[in-house]
C-alpha positions as CSV (number, residue, x, y, z in Angstrom):
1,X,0.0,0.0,0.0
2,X,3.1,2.7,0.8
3,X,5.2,1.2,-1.0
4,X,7.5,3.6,-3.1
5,X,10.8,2.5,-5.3
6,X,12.2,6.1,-4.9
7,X,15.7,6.0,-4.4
8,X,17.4,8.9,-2.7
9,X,21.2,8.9,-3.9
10,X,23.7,10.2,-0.7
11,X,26.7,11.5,-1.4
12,X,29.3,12.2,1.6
13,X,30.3,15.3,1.7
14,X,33.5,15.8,3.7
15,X,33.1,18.3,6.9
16,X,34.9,19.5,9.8
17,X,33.0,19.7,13.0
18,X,33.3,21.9,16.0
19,X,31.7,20.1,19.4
20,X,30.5,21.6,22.2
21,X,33.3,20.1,24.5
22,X,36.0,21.6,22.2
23,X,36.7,18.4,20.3
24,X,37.1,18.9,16.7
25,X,36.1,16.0,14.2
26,X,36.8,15.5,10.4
27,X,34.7,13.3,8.4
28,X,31.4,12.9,6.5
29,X,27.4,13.8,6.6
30,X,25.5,12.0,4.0
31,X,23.4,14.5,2.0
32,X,21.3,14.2,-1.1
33,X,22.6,15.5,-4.1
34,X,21.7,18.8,-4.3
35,X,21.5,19.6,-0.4
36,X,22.9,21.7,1.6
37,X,24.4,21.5,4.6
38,X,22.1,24.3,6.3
39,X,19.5,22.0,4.8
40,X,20.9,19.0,7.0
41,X,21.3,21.1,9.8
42,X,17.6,22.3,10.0
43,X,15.4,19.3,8.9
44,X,13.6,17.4,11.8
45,X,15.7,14.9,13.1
46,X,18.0,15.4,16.4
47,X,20.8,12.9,15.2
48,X,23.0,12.9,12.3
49,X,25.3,10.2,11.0
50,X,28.6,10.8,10.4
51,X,30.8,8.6,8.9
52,X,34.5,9.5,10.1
53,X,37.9,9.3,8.2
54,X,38.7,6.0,9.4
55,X,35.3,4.7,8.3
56,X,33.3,4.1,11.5
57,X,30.0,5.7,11.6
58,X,28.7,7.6,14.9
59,X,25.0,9.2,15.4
60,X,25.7,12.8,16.7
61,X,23.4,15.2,18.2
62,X,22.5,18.1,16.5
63,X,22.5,20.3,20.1
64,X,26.0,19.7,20.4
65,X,27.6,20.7,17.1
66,X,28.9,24.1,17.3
67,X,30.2,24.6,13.7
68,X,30.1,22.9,10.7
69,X,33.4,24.3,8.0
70,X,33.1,22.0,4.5
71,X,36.3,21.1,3.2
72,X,36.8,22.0,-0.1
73,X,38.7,20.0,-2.6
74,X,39.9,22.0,-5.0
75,X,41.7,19.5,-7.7
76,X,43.0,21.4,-9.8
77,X,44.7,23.7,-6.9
78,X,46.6,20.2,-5.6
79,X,47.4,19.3,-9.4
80,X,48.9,23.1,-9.4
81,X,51.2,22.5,-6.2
């Protein structure tokens, strides 16, 4: 009766995080392509996963995330180097 075959493609998009005890991550949301990250940061839910550079993945709450900086990967700047 609901079922639906739409298929929401993620992409990770790499971010570094700010906490709220001081600890600084760097890793990945999944967003959909297309979304921001003010998009992610303001929908409904309280958790978001985030997968970090050595692969693990970790639910983090919303409330404690002070800052969110994308890092940008400018290719052709590290093929200029």
């Amino acid at each position: 009766m609901f079922e639906t075959n739409t298929v929401i493609k993620k992409i990770l998009t790499e971010v570094q995080l700010a906490m709220a005890d001081g600890t600084i991550l760097t890793g990945y949301f999944f967003t959909a392509e297309g979304q921001r990250l003010i998009d992610v940061m303001n929908d409904q839910r309280d958790f978001l996963p985030f997968s970090h550079e050595d692969g693990t993945l970790t639910l983090i709450r919303k409330s404690v995330i002070v800052s969110i900086t994308p890092v940008e990967q400018d290719k052709s700047a590290n093929e200029r180097a």
